[in-house]
NULUM-808310 format. One record per residue (C-alpha): residue number from 1; x, y, z. Coordinates in Angstrom, 1 decimal, always signed. Layout:
@n=NUM | x=X | y=Y | z=Z
...
***
This chain:
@n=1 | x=+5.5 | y=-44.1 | z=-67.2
@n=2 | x=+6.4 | y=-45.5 | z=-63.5
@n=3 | x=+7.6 | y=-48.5 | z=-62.5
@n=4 | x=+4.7 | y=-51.1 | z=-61.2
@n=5 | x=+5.0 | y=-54.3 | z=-59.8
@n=6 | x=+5.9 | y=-57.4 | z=-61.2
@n=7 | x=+5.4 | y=-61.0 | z=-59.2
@n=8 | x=+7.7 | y=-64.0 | z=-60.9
@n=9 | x=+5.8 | y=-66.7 | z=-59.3
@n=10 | x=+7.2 | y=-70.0 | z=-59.6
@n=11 | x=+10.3 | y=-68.6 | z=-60.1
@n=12 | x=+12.6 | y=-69.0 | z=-63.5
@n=13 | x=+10.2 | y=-67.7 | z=-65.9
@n=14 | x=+10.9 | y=-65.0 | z=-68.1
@n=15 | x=+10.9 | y=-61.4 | z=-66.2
@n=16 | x=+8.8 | y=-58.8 | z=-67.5
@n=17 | x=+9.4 | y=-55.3 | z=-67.0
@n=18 | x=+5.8 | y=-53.6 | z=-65.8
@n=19 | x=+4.8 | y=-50.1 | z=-65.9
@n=20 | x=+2.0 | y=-48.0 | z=-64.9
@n=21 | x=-0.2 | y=-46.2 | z=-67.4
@n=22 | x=-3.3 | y=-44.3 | z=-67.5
@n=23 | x=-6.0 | y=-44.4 | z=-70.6
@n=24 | x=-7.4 | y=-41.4 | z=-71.3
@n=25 | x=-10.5 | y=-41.3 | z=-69.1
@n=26 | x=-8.1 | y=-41.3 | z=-65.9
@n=27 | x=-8.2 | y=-45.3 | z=-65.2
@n=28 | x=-4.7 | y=-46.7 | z=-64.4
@n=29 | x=-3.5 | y=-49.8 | z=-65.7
@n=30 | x=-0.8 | y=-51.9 | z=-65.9
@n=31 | x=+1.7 | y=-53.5 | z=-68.5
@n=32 | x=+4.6 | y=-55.6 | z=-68.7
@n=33 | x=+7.1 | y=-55.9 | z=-71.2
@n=34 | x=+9.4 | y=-58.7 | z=-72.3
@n=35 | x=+11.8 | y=-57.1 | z=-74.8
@n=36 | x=+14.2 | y=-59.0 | z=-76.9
@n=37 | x=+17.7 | y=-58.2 | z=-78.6
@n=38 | x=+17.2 | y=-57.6 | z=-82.3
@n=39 | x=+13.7 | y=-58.5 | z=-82.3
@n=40 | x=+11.8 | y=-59.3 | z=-85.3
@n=41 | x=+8.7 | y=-57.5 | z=-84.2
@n=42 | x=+6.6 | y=-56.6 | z=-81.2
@n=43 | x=+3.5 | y=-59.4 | z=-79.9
@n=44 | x=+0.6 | y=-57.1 | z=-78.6
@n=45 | x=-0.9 | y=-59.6 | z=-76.1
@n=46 | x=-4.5 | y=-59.4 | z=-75.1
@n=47 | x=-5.1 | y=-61.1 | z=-71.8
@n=48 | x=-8.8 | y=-62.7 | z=-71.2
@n=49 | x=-11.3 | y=-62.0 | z=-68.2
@n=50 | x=-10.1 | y=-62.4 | z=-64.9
@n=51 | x=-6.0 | y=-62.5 | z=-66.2
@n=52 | x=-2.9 | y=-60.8 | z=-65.4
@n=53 | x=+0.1 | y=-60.0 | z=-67.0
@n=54 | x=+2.1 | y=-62.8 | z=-64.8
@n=55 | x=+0.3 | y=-65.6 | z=-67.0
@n=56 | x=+1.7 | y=-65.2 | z=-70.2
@n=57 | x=+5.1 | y=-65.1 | z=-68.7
@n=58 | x=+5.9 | y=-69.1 | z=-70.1
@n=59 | x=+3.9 | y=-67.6 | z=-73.8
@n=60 | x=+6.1 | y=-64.6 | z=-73.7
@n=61 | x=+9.4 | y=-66.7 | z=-73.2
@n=62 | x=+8.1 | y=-68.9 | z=-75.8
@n=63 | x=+7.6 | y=-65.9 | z=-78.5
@n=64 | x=+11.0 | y=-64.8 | z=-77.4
@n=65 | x=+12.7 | y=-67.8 | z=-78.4
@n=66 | x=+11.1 | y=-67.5 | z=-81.7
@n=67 | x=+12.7 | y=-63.7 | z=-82.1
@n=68 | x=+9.6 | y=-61.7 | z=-81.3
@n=69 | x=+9.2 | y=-59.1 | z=-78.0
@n=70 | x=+6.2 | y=-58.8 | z=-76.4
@n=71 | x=+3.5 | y=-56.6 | z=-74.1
@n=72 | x=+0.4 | y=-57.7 | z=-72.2
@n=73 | x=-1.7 | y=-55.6 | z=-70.2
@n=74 | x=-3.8 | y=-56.1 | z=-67.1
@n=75 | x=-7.2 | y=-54.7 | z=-68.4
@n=76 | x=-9.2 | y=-51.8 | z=-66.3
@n=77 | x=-11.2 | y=-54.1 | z=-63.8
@n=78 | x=-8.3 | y=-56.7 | z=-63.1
@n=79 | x=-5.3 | y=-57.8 | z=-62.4
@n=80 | x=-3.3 | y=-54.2 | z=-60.7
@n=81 | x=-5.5 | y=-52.2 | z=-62.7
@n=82 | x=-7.8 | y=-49.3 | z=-61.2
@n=83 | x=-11.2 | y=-52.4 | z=-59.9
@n=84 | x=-14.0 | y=-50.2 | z=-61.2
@n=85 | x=-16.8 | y=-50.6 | z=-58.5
@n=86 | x=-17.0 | y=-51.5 | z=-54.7
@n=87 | x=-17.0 | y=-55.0 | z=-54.8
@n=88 | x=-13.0 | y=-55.8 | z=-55.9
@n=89 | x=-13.2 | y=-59.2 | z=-57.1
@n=90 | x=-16.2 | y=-58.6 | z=-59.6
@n=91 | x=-14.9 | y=-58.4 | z=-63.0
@n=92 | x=-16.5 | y=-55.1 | z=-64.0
@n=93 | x=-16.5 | y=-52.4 | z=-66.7
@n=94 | x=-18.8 | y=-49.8 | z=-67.7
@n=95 | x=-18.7 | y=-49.8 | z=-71.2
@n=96 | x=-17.7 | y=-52.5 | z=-73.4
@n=97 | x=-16.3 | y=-49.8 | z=-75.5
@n=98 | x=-13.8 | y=-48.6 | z=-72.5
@n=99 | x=-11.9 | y=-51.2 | z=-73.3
@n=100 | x=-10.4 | y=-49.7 | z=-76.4
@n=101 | x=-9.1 | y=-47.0 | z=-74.1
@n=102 | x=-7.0 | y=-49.5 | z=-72.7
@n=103 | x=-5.7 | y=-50.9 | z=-76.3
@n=104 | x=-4.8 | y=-47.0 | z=-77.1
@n=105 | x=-3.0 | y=-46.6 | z=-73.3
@n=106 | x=-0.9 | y=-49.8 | z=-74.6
@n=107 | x=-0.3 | y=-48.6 | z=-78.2
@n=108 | x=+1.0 | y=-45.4 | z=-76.8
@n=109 | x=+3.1 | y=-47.7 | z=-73.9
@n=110 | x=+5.0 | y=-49.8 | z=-76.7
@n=111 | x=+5.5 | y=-46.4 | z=-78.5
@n=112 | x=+7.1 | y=-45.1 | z=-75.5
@n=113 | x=+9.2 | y=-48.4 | z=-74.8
@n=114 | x=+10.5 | y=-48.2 | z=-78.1
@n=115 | x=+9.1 | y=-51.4 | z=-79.0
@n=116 | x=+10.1 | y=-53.1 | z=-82.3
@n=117 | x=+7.9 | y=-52.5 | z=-85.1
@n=118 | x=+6.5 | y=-54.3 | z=-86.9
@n=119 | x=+3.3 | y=-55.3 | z=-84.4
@n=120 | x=+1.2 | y=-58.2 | z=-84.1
@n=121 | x=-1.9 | y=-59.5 | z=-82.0
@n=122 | x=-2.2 | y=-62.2 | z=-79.8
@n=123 | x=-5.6 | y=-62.1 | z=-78.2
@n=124 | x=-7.3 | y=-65.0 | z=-75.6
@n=125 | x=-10.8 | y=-65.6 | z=-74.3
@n=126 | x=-12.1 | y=-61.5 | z=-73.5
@n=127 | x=-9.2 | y=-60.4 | z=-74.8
@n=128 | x=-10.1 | y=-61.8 | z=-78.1
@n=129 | x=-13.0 | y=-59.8 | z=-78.0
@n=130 | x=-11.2 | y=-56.6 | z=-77.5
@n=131 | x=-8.6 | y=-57.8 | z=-80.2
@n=132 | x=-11.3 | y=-58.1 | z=-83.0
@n=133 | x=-13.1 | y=-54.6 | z=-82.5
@n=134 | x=-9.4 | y=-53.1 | z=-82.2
@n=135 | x=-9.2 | y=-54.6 | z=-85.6
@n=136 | x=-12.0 | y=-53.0 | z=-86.7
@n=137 | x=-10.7 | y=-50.2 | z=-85.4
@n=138 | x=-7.6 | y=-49.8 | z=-87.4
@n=139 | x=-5.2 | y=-51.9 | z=-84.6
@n=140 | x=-2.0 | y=-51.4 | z=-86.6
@n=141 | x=-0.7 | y=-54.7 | z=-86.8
@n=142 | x=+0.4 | y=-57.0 | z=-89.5
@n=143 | x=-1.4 | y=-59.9 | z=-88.4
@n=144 | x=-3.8 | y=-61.5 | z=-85.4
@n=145 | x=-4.0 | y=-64.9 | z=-83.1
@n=146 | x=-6.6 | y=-65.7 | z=-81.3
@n=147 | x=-7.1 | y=-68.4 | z=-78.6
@n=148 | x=-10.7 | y=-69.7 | z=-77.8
@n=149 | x=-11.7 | y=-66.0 | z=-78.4
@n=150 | x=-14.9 | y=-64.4 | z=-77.2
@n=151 | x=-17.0 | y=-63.8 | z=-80.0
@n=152 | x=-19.9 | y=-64.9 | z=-78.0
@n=153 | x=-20.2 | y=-66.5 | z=-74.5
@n=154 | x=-21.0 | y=-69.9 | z=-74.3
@n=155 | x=-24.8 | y=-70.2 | z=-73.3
@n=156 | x=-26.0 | y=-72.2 | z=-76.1
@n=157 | x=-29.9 | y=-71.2 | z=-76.3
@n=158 | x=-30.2 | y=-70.0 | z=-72.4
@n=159 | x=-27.8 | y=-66.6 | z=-74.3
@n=160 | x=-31.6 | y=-64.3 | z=-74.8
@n=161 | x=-32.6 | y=-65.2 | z=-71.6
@n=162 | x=-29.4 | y=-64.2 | z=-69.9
@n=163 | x=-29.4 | y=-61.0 | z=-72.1
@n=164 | x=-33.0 | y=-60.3 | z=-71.3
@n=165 | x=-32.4 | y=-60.7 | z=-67.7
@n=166 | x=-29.4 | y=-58.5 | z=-67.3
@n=167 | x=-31.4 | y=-55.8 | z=-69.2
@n=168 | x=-33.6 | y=-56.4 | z=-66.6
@n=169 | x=-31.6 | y=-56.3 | z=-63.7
@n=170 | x=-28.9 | y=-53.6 | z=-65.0
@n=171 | x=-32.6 | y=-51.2 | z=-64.9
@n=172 | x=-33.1 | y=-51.8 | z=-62.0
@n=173 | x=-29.8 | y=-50.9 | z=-60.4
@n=174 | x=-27.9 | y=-54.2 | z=-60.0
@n=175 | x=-25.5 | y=-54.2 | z=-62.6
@n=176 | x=-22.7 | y=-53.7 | z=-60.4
@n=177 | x=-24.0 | y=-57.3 | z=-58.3
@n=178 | x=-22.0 | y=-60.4 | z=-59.0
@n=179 | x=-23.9 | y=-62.2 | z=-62.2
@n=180 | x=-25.9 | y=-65.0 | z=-60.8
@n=181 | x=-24.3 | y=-68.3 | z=-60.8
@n=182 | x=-20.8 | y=-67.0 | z=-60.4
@n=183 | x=-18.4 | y=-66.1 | z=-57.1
@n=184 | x=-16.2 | y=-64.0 | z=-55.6
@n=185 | x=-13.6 | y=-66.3 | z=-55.3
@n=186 | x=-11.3 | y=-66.8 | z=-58.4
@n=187 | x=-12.0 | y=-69.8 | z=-60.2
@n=188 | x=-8.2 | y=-71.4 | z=-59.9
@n=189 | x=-8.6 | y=-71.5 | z=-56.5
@n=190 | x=-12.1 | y=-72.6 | z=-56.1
@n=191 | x=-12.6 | y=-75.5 | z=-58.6
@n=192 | x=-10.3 | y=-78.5 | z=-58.6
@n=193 | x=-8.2 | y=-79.2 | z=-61.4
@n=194 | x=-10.6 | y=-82.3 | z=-62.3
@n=195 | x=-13.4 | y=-80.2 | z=-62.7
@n=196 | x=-12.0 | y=-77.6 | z=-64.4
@n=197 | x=-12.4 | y=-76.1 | z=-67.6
@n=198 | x=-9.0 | y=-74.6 | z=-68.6
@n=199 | x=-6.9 | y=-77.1 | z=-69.1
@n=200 | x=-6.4 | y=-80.7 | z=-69.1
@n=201 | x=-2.6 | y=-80.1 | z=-68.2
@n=202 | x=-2.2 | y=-80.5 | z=-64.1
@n=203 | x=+1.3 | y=-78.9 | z=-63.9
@n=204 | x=-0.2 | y=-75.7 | z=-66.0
@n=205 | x=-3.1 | y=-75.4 | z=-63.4
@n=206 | x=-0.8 | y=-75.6 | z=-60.6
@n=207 | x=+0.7 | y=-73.1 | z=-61.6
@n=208 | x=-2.1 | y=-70.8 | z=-62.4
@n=209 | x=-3.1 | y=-71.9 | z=-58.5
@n=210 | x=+0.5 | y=-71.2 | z=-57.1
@n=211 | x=+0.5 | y=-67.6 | z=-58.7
@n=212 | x=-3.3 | y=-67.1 | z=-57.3
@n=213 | x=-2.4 | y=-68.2 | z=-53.6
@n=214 | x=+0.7 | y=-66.3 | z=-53.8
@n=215 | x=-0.5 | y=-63.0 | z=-55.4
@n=216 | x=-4.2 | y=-63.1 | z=-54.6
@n=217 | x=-4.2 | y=-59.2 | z=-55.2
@n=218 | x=-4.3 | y=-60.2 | z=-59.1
@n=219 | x=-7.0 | y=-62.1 | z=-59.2
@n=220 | x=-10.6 | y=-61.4 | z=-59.5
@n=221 | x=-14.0 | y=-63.8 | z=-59.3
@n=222 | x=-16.6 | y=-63.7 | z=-61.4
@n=223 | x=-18.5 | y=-60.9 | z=-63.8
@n=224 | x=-20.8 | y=-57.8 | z=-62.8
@n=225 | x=-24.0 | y=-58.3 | z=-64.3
@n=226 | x=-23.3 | y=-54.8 | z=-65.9
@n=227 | x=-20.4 | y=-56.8 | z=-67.5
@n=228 | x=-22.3 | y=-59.8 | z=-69.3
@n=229 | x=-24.7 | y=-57.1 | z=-70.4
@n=230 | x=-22.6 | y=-55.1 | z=-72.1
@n=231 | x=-20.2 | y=-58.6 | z=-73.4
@n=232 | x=-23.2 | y=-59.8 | z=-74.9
@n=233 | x=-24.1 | y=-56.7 | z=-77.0
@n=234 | x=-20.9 | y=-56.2 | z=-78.1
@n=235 | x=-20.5 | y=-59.7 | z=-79.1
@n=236 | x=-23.6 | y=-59.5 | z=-80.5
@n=237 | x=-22.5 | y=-56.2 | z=-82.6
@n=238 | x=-19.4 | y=-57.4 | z=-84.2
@n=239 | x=-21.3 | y=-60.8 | z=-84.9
@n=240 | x=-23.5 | y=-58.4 | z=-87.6
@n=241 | x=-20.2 | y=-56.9 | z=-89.3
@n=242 | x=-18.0 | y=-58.6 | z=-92.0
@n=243 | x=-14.5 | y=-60.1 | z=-91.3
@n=244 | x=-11.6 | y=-58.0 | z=-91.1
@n=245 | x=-8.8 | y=-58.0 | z=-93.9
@n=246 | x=-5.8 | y=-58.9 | z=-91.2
@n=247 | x=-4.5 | y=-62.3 | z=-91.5
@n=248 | x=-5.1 | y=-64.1 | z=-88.8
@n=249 | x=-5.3 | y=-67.8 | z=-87.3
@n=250 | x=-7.6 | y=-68.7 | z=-84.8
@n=251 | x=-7.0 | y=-71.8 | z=-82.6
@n=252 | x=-10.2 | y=-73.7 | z=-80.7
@n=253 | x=-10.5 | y=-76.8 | z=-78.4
@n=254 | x=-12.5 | y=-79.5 | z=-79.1
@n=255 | x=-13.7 | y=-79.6 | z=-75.5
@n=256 | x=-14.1 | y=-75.7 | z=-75.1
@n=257 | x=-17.4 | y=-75.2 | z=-73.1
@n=258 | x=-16.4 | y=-71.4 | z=-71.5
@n=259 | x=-16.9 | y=-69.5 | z=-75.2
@n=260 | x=-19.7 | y=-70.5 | z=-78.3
@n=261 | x=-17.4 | y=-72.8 | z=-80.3
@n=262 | x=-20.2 | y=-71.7 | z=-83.3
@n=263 | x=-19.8 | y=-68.5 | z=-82.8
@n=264 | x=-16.3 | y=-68.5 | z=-83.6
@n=265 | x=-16.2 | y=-71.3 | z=-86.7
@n=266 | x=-19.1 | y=-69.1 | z=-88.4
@n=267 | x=-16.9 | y=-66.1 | z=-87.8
@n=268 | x=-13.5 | y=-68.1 | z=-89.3
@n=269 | x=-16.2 | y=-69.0 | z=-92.4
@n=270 | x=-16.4 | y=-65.9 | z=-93.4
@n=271 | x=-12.7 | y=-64.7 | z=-93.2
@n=272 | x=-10.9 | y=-64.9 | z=-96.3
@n=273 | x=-7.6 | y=-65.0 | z=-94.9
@n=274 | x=-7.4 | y=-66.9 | z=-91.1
@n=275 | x=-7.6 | y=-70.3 | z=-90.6
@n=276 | x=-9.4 | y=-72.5 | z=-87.6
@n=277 | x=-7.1 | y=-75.0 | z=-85.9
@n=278 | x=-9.0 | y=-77.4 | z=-84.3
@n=279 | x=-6.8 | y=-78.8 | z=-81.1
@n=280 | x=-7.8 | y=-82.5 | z=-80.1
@n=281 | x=-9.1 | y=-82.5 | z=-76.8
@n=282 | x=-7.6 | y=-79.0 | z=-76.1
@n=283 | x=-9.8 | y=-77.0 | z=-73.5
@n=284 | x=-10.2 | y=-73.0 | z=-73.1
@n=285 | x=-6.4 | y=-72.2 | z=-72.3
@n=286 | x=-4.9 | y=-74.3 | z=-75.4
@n=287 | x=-2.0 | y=-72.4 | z=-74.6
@n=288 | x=-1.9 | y=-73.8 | z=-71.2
@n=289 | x=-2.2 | y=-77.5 | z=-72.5
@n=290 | x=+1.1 | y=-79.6 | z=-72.4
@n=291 | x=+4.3 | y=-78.2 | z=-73.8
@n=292 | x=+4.1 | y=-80.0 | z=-77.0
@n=293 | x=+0.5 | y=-78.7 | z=-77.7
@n=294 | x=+2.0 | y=-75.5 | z=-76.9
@n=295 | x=+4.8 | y=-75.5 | z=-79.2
@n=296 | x=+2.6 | y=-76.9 | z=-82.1
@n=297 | x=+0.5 | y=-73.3 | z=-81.6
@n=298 | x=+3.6 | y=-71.0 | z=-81.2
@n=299 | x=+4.9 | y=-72.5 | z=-84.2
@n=300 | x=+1.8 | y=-71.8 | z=-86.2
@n=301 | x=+1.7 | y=-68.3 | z=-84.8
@n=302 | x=+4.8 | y=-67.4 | z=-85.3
@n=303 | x=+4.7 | y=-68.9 | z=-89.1
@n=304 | x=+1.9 | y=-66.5 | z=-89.9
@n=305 | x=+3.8 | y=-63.6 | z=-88.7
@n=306 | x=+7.2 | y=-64.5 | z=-90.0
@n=307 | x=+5.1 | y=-64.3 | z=-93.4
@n=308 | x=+4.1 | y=-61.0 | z=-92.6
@n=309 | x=+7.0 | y=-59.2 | z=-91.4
***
């Protein structure tokens, strides 16, 4: 592994050390790792669509005070990894399924680091996604977390149509176009914080704004249409299979409008072992909401894999 870049942005946040690495179809990526003095175990932390690894800094401070290391990664498509079509800042991949290249580049990264065994997930939005076929892939961890995960996008009863029309579209040669609706420009820095959707907490956003206008290299807009095709049947795939058998807590917003709420309390129904914590008034990033929101969640986390260690 080489050294890569890492950006501290605001300044006084826990400093990651950030490596290059290459999965196994030749795509480069990035990941950066927050070790920890006699560490319990290692948090395997699976960023969502559009993210970097500079955003779970405060998270990643937060498991460290609670005795646990941690690694994110910048998925292929964003962040400093290889962008995967002409267009830079769509979010873009060619297979849903390339992702799990990535989770193995990261396996073999903590590996390499020397990480602390034993492992656990931590996955958000996309990432949750990823996180939940890794699991049915045999992710070795002892336990997962998700936050407002992507088991299906949220577009209530428009979700056929929108398939249906990126069949359409990808057929005819315009899956690489932004999907309609969305932008180039990254959503921190387009939409005010009273619109937005994230979080209800105004210092979190300006944060999430003051890395953005300070590192705009990390960011990326919205989704290829090739890239809501292929979330959709994936999400539509793992929606047919039964739960896993990791433990696992899953935490929700009550006002989360970016990811089917349904899609993820029918999948919690059917897990013996996770539970759904509802968060009042919490949004998509409910580990982005206030501090004591966020220290209510890393407790809980951290419970459920302090019982597994």
């Amino acid at each position: 592994m080489e050294d890569a870049p890492y950006f501290a942005v605001p300044e006084g946040e826990a400093i990651a050390a950030a490596y290059w690495i290459t999965a196994d179809d030749g795509v480069r990526l990035r990941v950066a790792a927050w070790k920890r003095d006699n560490a319990k175990g290692t948090v395997l932390l699976f960023p969502g669509r559009t993210e970097y690894v500079e955003k779970y800094a405060i998270a990643a401070g937060e498991f460290a005070d609670r005795g646990y290391a941690t690694i994110a990664i910048d998925w292929r498509g964003q962040g400093l990894a290889d962008r995967l079509q002409d267009n830079k800042n769509a979010g873009h991949v060619a297979e849903f399924a390339d992702y799990q290249r990535d989770v193995q580049a990261l396996l073999e990264a903590a590996e390499e680091l020397d990480l602390p065994k034993p492992y656990f997930l931590l996955g958000h939005s996309m990432g949750g996604a990823i996180g939940l076929r890794a699991l049915y892939n045999n992710l070795p961890v002892n336990a997962a977390a998700f936050t407002g995960p992507m088991w299906h996008i949220g577009l209530g009863k428009l979700r056929p149509l929108a398939y249906l029309l990126s069949v359409i579209l990808r057929c005819i040669g315009m899956g690489n176009w932004l999907a309609p609706g969305t932008k180039n420009e990254t959503y921190v820095l387009d939409v005010a914080f009273e619109e937005n959707a994230l979080t209800k907490d105004r210092s979190m956003y300006a944060r999430l704004q003051a890395q953005a206008r300070a590192n705009i290299q990390l960011c990326i807009g919205g989704p290829s249409i090739r890239w809501v095709n292929e979330a959709l049947r994936e999400c539509s795939d793992m929606a047919t299979k039964p739960a896993p058998s990791t433990p696992c807590v899953t935490f929700l917003g009550t006002d989360e409008s970016i990811v089917d709420p349904e899609a993820i309390k029918t999948r919690i129904e059917g897990w013996s072992n996770a539970t759904l914590e509802m968060i009042d008034a919490g949004e998509h990033e409910v580990l982005m909401e206030d501090a004591q929101t966020r220290a209510a969640i890393m407790d809980k986390i951290t419970a459920l894999f302090d019982a597994q260690l």
